[in-house]
C-alpha positions in Angstrom: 95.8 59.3 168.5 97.8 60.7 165.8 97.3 64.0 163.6 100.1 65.5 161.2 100.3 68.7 159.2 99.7 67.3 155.6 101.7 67.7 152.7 98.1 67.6 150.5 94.7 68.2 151.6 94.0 65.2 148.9 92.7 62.0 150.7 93.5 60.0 148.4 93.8 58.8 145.0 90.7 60.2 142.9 87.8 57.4 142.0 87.5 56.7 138.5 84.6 58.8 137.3 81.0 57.2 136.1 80.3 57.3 132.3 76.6 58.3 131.1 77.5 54.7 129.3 77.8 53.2 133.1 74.6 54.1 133.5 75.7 56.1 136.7 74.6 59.7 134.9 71.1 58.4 133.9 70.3 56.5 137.1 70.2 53.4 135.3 71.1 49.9 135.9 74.1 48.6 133.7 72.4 45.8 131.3 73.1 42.3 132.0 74.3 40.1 129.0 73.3 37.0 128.3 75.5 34.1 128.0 76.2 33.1 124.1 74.5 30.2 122.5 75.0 28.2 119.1 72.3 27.8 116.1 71.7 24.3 115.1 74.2 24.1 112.5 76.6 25.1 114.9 77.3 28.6 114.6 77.9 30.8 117.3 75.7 33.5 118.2 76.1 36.6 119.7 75.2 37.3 123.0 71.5 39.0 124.1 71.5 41.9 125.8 68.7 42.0 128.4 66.8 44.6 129.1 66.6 46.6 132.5 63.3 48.2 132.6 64.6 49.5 136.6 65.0 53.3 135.1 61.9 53.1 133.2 59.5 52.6 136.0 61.3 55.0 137.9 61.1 57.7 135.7 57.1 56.7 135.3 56.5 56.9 138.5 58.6 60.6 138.9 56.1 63.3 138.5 58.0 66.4 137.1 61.7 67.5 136.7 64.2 65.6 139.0 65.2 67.5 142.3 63.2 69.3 145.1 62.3 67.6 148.2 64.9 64.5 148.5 64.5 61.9 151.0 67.7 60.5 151.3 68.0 59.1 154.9 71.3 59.9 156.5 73.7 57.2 156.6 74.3 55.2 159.8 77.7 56.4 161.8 78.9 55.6 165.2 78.8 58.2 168.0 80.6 61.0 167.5 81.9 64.2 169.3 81.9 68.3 169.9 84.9 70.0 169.0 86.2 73.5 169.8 88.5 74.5 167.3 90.0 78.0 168.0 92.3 79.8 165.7 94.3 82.2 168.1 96.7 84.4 165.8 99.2 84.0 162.6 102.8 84.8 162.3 104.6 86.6 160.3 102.2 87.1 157.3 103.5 88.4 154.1 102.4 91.9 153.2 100.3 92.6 150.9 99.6 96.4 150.4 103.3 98.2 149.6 102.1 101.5 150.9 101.3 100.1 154.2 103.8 97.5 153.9 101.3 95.4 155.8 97.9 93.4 155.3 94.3 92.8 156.3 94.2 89.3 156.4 91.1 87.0 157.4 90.8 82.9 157.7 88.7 80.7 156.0 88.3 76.9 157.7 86.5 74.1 155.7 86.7 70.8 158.0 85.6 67.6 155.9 84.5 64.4 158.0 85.4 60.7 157.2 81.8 60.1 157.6 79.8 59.2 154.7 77.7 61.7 153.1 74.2 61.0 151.8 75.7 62.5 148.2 79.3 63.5 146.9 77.4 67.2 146.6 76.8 67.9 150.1 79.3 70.6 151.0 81.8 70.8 153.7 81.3 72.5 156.8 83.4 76.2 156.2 83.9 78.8 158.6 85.1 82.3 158.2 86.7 84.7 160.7 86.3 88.5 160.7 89.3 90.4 158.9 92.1 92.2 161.3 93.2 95.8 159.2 96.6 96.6 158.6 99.0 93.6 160.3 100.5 90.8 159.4 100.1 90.0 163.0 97.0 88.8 163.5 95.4 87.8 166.9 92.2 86.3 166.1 91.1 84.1 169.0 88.1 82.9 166.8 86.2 80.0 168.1 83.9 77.4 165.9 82.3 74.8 167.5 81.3 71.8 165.8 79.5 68.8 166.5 79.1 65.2 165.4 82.6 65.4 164.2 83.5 61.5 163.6 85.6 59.0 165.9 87.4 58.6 162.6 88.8 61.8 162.3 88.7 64.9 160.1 91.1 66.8 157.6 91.1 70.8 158.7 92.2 73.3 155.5 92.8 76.6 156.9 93.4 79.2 154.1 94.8 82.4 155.1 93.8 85.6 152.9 94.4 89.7 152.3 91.4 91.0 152.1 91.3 93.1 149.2 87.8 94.2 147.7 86.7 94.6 144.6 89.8 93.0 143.6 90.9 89.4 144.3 91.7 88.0 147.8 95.8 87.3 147.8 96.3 83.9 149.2 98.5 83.9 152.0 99.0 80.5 153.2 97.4 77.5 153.7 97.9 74.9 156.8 96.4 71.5 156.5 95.9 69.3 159.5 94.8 66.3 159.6 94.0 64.5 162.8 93.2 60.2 162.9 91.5 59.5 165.5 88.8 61.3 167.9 87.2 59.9 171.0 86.2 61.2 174.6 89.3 61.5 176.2 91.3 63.0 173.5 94.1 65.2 174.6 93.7 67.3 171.5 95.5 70.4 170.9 94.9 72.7 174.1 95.2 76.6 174.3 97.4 78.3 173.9 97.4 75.7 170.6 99.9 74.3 168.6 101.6 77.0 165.7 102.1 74.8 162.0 104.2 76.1 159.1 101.7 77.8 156.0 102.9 76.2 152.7 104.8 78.9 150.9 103.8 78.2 147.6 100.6 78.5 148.1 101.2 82.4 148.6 100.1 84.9 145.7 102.5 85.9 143.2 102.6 90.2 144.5 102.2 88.9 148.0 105.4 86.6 147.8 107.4 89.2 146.0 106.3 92.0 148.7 107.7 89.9 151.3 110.9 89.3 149.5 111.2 93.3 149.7 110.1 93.5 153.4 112.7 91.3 154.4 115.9 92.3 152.7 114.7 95.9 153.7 114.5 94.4 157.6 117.2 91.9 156.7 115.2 88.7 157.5 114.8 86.4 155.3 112.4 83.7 157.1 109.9 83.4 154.4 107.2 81.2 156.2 103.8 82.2 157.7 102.8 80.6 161.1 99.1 79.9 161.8 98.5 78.8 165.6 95.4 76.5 166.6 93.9 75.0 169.1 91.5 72.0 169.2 89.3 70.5 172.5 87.0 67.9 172.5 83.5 68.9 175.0 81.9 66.0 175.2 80.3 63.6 172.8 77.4 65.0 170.8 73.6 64.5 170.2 72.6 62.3 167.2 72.3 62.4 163.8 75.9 61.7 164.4 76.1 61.2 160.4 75.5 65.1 160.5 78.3 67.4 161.2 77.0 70.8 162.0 77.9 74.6 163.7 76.5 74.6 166.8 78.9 77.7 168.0 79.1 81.1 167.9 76.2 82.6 166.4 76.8 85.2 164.2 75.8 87.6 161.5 77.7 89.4 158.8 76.0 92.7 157.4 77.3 93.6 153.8 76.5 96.7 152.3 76.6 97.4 148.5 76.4 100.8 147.9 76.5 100.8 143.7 73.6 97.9 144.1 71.6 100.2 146.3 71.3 103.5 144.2 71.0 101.8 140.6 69.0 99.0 141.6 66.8 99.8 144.5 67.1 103.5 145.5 66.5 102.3 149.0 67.7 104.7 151.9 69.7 102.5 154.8 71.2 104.1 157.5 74.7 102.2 157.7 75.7 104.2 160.5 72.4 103.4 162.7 72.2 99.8 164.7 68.5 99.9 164.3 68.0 99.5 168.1 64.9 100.1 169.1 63.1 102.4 171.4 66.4 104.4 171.8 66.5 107.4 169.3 63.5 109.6 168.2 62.4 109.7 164.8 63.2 113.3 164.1 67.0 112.4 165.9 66.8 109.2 162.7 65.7 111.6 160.0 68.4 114.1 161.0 71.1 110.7 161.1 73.4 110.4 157.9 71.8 108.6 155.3 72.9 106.2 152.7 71.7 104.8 149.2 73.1 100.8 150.3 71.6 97.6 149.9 72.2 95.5 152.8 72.7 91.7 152.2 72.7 89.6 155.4 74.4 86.1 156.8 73.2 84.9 159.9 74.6 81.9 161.3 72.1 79.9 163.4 72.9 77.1 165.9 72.7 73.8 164.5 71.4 71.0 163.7 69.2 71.4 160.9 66.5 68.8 160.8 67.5 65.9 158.5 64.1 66.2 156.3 65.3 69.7 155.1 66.8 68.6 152.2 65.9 70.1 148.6 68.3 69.8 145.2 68.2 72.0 142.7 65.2 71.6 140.2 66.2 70.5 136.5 63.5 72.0 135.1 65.4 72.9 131.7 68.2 71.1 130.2 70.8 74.2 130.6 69.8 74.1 134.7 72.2 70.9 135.5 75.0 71.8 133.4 74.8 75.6 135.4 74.8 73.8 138.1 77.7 71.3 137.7 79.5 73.8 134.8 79.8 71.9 132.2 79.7 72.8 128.8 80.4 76.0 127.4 77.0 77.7 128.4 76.9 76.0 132.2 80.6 77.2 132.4 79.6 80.7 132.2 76.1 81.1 133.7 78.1 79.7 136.5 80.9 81.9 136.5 78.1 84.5 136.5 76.5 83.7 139.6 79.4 82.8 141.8 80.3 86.3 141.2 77.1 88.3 141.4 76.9 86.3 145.0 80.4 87.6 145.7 79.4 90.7 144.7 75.9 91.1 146.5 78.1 89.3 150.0 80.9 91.3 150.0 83.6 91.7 152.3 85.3 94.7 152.6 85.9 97.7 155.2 82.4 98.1 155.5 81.1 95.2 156.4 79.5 94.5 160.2 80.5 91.6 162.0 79.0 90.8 165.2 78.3 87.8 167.7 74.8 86.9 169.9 73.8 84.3 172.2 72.2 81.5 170.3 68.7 80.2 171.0 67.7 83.6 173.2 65.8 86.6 172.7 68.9 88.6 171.7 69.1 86.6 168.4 65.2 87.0 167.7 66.1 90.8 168.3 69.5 91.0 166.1 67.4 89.3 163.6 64.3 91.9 163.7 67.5 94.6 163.5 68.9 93.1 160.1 65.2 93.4 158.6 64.4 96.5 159.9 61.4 94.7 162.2 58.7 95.5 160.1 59.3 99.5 158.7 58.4 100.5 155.0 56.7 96.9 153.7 59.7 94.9 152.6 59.4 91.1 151.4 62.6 89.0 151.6 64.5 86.8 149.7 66.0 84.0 151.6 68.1 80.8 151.8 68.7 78.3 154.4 72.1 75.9 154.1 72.5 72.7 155.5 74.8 74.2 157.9 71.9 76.7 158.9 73.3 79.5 157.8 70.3 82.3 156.7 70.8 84.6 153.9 68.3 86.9 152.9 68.3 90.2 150.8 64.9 92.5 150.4 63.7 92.0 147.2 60.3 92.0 145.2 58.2 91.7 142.2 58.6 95.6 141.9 61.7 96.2 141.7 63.2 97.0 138.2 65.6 94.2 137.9 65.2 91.0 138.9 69.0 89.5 139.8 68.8 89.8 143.7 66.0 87.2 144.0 67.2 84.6 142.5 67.8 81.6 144.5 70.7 80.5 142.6 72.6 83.2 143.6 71.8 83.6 147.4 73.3 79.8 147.7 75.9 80.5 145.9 74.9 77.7 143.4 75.0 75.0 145.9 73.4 71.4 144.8 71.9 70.9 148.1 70.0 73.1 150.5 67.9 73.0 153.6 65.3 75.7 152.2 64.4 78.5 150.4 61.9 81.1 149.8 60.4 84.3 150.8 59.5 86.0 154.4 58.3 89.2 155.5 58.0 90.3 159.0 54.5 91.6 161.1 53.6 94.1 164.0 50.7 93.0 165.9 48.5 95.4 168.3 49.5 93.2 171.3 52.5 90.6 172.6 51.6 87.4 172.4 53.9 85.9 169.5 50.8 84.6 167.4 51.8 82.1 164.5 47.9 82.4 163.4 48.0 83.8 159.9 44.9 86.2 160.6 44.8 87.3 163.9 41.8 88.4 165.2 43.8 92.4 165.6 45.5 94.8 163.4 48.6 94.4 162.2 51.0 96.4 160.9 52.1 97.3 158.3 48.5 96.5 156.8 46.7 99.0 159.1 48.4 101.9 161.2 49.1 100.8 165.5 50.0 103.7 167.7 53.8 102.4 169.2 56.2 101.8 166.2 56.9 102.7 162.8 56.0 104.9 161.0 56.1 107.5 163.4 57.8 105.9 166.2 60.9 103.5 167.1 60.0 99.5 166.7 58.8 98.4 169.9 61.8 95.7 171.4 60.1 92.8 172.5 60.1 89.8 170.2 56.3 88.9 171.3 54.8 91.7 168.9 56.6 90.7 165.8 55.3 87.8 163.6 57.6 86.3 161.4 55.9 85.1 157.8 57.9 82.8 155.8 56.7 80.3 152.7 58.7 78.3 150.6 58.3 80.3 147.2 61.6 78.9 145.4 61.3 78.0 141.9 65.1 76.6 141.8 64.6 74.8 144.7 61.0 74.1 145.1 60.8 73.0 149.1 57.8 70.3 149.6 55.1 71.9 151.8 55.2 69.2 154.0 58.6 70.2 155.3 57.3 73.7 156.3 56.1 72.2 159.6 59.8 71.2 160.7 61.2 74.9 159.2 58.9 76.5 161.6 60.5 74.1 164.5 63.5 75.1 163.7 62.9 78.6 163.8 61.0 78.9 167.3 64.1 77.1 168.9 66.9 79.7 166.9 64.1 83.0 167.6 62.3 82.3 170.9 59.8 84.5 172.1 58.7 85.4 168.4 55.7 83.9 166.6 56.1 81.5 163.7 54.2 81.6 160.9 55.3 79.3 157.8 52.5 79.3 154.6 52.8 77.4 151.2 53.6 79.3 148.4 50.3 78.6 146.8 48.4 79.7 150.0 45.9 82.7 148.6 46.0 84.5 151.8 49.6 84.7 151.4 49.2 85.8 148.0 47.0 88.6 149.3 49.4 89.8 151.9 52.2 90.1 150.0 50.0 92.5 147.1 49.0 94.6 150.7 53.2 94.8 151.3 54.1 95.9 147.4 51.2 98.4 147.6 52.6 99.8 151.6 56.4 100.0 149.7 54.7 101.9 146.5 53.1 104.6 149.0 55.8 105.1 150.9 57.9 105.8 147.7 60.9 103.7 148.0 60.6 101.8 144.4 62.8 103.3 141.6 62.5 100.9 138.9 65.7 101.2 136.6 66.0 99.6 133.2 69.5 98.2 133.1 71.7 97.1 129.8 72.3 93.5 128.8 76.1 92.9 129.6 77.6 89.6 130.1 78.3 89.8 133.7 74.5 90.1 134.8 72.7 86.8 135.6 69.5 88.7 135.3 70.3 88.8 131.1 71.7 85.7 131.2 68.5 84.2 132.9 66.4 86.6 130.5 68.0 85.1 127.1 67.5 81.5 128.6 63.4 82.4 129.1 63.8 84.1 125.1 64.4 80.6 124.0 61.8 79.6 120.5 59.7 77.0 122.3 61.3 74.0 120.2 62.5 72.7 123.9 58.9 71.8 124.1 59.3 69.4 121.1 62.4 68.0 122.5 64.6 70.1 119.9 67.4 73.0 121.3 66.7 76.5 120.4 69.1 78.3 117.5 70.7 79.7 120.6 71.5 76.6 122.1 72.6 75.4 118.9 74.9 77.8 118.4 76.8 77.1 121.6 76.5 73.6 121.0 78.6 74.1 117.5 81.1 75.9 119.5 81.5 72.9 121.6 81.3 70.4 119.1 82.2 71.2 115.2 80.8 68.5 114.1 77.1 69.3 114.7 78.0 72.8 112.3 75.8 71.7 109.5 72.4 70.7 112.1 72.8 74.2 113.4 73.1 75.9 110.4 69.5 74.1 108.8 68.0 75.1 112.6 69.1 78.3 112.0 68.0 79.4 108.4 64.6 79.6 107.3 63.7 76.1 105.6 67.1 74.8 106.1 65.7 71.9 108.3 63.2 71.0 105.3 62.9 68.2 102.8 63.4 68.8 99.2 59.7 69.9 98.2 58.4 70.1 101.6 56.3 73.1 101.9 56.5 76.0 104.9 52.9 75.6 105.6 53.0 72.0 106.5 50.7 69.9 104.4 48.3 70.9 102.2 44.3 69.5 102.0 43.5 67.4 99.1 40.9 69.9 96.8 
């Protein structure tokens, strides 16, 4: 076994791209050509291009827009293992605050396999640490657990960061290693771990020249950051072996958003509260400090996600792809957008509440119930599931005045591929038996009042009287309804001791118990509707003007919009989008507005 710091984190030379014209964009075949022939009198002829009708049948048989529920199997690979990485401290970070002359610096991991992936799109496995305040000395001792990391080996990026909200992260350093070779007897890198030189040049600009400062000031002039690691191989792993996944620690991150919470939602939450049950009286909670924040949540659960959760983006208008991918002028900046609203909604800053649980037990059905506030004041849930199993969910809801923080789009942070997405809410039953039947034969709150919890007392804390409600109502992502059975798998093993309860979208009693949930909110009065301006960073306009298109999409045909940005793309279609644009422009010479006329 071999491994080496690398130089790149580039594996190789770049494959040559596929044209639209190799057919590789369309999902076509490339036309065969027929060999060339002669006429009688001898002359030659040109050859025949045959016809491929392969794409035709396939889009015939395709009912609606390309991507939802894919199928693709994952590819064969050979047995692979479980790998503790642990990154134990950094050395001699540059500062990057000059009052402080120090830093708050964080890690961010992303670990790429030299197994095949089912598409190019599928992300890498990424891992974040919590940030250390004020050092350039920081002793992390942050462990990730991975398994079905390949015999083949695996590339590890490690990027080193100064946390520095709302403005933008200074890099740090980044350390690439790159190991060959994996297999059950690996020595690997054992604690205390192995320290690599950072690349220099990969540090920011006001960091680099800070540190120049710090060290003529301390007179020393070494100029390059240390990271230390250490890497052990536990065993080999359970299959899919094709499917790298976090398996280790389960976490959550709680971000708060304070601007977000009073324009937006006008939702009291008590930053300074833990939410733990049974513990504090409600006059003791009402007397608490209270804050105007909207809480965004990440909640890593312990892998693997089953295979069959697998859902692409929806293409169901032409601008959707090109957002997606960011191409084009429009795509570019719809995508821009939303990387930054979900930057913005999952913040990092001082804040932020990091904490760890023990996976697969009733402590992470109970941290969960805490970071939805078990089932107080009727709230309804946006949510996302990554292939990684990482859960993000915000509260969110047909009432509330603008519609930005439940899009999908944005909660993945416009990933291709995702295990699921939709909508959950959370239930109170009269006694604890975690039921997963939609209608139990009891009362349930928040629908009808039950002596023992909220309103007027402390959420009970056992798991057993909570139901959790979830559905697949995603209209970027669309999840098949036959896949619901394995999300509700999933979930029992990652919140034991809690009932289940997954529901299509188009389920009427689903329908009905979300109206019961907006109508419990509206009486408790905790919806401020707020009409916002149009402004260029907000995805909810953006999303508005593409819905304020002139119907001509219908007829195949962009909208004057549409044109426009195409002209600023291409000059050369100018004089199309100026006879879209004015009235009668597009028109024969002669043709009437009113189409034609009946004979008399």
């Amino acid at each position: 076994m071999t491994y080496q710091q690398a130089e790149t984190s580039s594996a190789g030379p770049a494959a040559k791209k596929p044209t639209h014209q190799d057919g590789a964009a369309s999902g076509a075949k490339k036309t065969k050509t027929a060999p060339a022939t002669t006429t009688p009198s001898g002359q030659l002829k040109s050859p025949r291009k045959s016809r491929s009708f392969a794409f035709p049948l396939r889009a015939l048989t395709r009912k609606g827009p390309p991507g939802g529920f894919d199928d693709t199997p994952l590819p064969d690979a050979p047995q692979a293992y479980t790998v503790r990485f642990t990154f134990e401290y950094a050395k001699n970070l540059p500062p990057s605050d000059f009052r402080t002359a120090s830093s708050d610096p964080f890690l961010t991991a992303t670990l790429r396999g030299t197994q095949p992936k089912r598409h190019k799109e599928d992300p890498d496995l990424v891992y974040r640490t919590r940030t250390l305040r004020r050092t350039t000395e920081p002793e992390w001792k942050s462990e990730w657990t991975v398994a079905n990391v390949p015999p083949g080996g695996f590339s590890l990026k490690c990027r080193m960061y100064d946390e520095d909200y709302p403005d933008r992260n200074d890099r740090l350093g980044n350390v690439t290693v790159k190991v060959s070779r994996v297999f059950d007897q690996w020595e690997g890198m054992p604690p205390p771990g192995r320290e690599f030189n950072a690349k220099k040049r990969m540090i920011s600009k006001r960091a680099f020249i800070l540190k120049t400062i710090s060290g003529i000031k301390h007179h020393s002039f070494d100029m390059t950051p240390r990271l230390c690691i250490s890497m052990e191989v536990l065993g080999a792993s359970d299959p899919p072996y094709a499917q790298m996944c976090t398996i280790g620690p389960s976490f959550y991150f709680k971000h708060f958003s304070p601007m977000i919470g009073r324009l937006i939602t006008g939702t009291k939450v008590n930053r300074d509260s833990s939410d733990e049950p049974e513990g504090q009286t409600r006059g003791e909670r009402k007397r608490s400090t209270q804050k105007y924040d909207f809480q965004a949540n990440e909640m890593q659960l312990r892998g693997p996600v089953p295979s069959r959760l697998y859902h692409r983006y929806v293409e169901f208008k032409p601008i959707i792809s090109y957002m997606f991918n960011s191409k084009g002028l429009r795509g570019k900046v719809l995508n821009a957008a939303l990387h930054k609203q979900h930057h913005r909604v999952y913040n990092f800053d001082k804040s932020t509440q990091y904490d760890s649980f023990e996976s697969c037990t009733e402590e992470a059905s109970l941290t969960f119930l805490r970071l939805a506030h078990f089932d107080e004041g009727g709230r309804i849930f946006t949510y996302v599931l990554t292939l990684d199993g990482l859960l993000r969910f915000t509260e969110t809801g047909k009432e509330f005045g603008i519609d930005l923080l439940s899009k999908h789009t944005m909660h993945s942070d416009v990933a291709t591929y995702i295990a699921c997405s939709g909508e959950f809410l959370i239930r109170r039953t009269k006694h604890p038996h975690a039921s997963d039947d939609p209608q139990p034969d009891e009362k349930t709150h928040p629908e009808e009042p039950i002596p023992g919890g909220p309103p007027e007392s402390p959420p009970p804390g056992n798991p057993a009287y909570y139901q959790l409600i979830i559905d697949n109502d995603s209209g970027t992502y669309r999840p098949d309804k036959r896949i619901l059975p394995l999300l509700k798998d999933f979930l029992e093993k990652n919140f034991p001791g809690m009932g289940i309860v997954v529901m299509d979208c188009g389920d009427e009693r689903l329908k009905k118990l979300k109206e019961k949930q907006t109508a419990i909110k509206k009486s408790e009065g905790r919806i401020m509707n707020v009409v916002m301006n149009n402004s260029q960073s907000s995805i909810s306009s953006a999303e508005s003007d593409l819905d304020d298109r002139d119907g001509t999409w219908q007829q195949g045909q962009p909208s004057k919009r549409e044109a426009a940005y195409a002209t600023l793309e291409d000059p050369a279609k100018l004089k199309a989008a100026v006879q879209r644009m004015v009235p009668g422009g597009g028109r024969k010479k002669g043709e009437s507005s009113q189409g034609p006329q009946p004979d008399v």
